[in-house]
Phi, psi and omega in degrees: 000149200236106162264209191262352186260016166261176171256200176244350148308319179298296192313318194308308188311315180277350159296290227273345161284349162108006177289155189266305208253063216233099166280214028286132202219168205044022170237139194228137182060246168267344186284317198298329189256351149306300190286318207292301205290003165294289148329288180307348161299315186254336193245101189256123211214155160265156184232074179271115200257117187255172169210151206269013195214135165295000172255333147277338172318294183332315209243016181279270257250318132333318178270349161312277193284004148298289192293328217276171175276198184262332153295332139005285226251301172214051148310176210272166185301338174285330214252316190312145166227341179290071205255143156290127164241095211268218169258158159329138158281032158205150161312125187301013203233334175329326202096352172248149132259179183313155156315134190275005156279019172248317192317290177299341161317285234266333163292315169342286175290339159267007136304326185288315175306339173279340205225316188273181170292291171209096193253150200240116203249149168236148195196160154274140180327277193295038141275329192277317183288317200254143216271159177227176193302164181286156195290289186306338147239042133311313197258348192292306164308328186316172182192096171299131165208131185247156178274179208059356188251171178281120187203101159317126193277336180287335196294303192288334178304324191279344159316289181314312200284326169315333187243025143078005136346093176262110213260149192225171169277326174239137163280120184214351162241185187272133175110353184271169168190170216211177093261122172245088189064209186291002203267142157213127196264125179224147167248074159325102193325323210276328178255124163333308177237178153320176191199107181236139184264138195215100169316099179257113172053248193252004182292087188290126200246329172215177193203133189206123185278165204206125161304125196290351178264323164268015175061015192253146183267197196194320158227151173306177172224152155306287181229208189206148198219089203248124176279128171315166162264000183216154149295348171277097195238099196296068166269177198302310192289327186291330176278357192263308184294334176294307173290343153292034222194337177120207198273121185260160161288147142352286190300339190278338173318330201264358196065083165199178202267188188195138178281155187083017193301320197282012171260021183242028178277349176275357188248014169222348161266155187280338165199162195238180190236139162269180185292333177300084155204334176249014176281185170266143186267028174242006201261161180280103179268130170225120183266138220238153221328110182264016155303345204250019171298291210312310160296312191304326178297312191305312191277008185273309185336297190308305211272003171263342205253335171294308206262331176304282194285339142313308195280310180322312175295319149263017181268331167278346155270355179273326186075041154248176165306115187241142194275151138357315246270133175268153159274263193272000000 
């Protein structure tokens, strides 16, 4: 245990001594995310950082990026390590789904757990607690793309559209993709800006990020790295088990995504992950006053078992279909 009377020389001793399992307590605020970015600094390790309320993950991951240096916190993909997972802003049970800037956070981080060396997450109890796409298939979506190589163009639209992709006249937020002829624009999870690929037939002939307001493109790319845009990802195997499982909503027939697609997600995998299924089993967990989990799991339980039978009811005077979805 870490009080407010150690330095961060103590904590690194006590890391570095091979402990796993790390609390800290009896620091409040911003001095307390000074040692933890200390540690993180000197201990090169993956990291999960839980905090037990999504409003403290928040503003834990803001004084973080305050302390840490700046490639740290948003460096280049090799070099960046701080990532967010955060929780939904709404119950998976509404019938919406998250804001898609959440979306892309919680893919962020999980590709960095697939990818960095020693990435480093900060997350919350109820972000941790509701179960998630499987790792494999996750990795299963990924897509390497180099110019010059045969990359069926039609093949990638259905990708995107499997992956949870919205196609527009213009790309202009993340999650968007756009086709004009050979040319085709995507906002990737993975990138700052757009991204356009540009076709001779099945021929990827170049890859370029392009400004979302003025459309121009702009500097070239070597490769492309491309990640669904949802956790839900509808390819042909994931839709065969949903529908053996019984009655899906109406938007879900075309295989593409539909809100509220993440509370039917236990309904396209045969098991699901918790964020633990993608730490690495050499990574650090550090819990952040961890007395107070126990209520917070009690109190995510009430407001999901709260929200079950609310929506069921009215999803059942509507005469639609509610998904399965468990809590803790």
């Amino acid at each position: 245990m870490i009080t407010s009377n150690s330095y961060i020389t103590d904590l690194i001793k006590l890391v570095s001594s091979g402990e796993k399992d790390v609390s800290v307590s009896g620091i409040e605020s911003a001095a307390r995310a000074y040692l933890v970015s200390g540690l993180l600094t000197e201990q090169e390790s993956p990291f999960l950082i839980i905090l037990p309320s999504a409003k403290e993950a928040a503003r834990f991951m803001r004084e973080l990026q305050f302390f840490l240096p700046k490639g740290f916190v948003s460096g280049g993909q090799q070099e960046k390590r701080l990532f967010d997972f955060p929780s939904y802003d709404l119950s998976p049970l509404t019938g919406l789904s998250p804001h898609r800037n959440i979306v892309n956070r919680r893919l962020q981080a999980l590709y960095a757990l697939t990818s960095c060396k020693n990435p480093v997450i900060v997350t919350s109890l109820e972000a941790l607690l509701l179960k998630i796409i499987p790792k494999e298939a996750l990795l299963r979506a990924l897509e390497y793309l180099e110019p010059g190589e045969e990359f069926p163009r039609d093949d990638l639209i259905r990708k995107l559209e499997t992956g949870g992709y919205l196609r527009t006249a213009l790309v202009e937020e993340p999650g968007d993709y756009s086709v004009r002829g050979g040319v085709i624009d995507i906002f990737p999870p993975l990138y700052e800006m757009p991204v356009r690929l540009e076709f001779w037939g099945d021929r990827l002939e170049s890859i370029r990020h392009f400004d979302q307001v003025s459309q121009r493109s702009t500097d070239r790319l070597k490769e492309m790295i491309l990640l669904p845009s949802s956790e839900v990802i509808m390819d042909k195997a994931a839709m065969m088990r949903a529908r053996s499982m019984g009655r899906l909503p109406e938007q879900a027939g075309e295989g593409t995504g539909f809100p509220g697609q993440e509370a039917w997600l236990n309904h396209f995998y045969p098991e699901l992950n918790s964020l633990f299924g993608y730490f690495p089993g050499h990574g650090i967990l550090l819990l952040v006053n961890p007395d107070r989990m126990e209520t917070e799991k009690e109190k995510f339980q009430f407001r999901f078992d709260r929200d079950r039978e609310k929506y069921r009811g009215e999803a059942e005077n509507r005469g639609a279909v509610f998904p399965d979805r468990q809590g803790v």
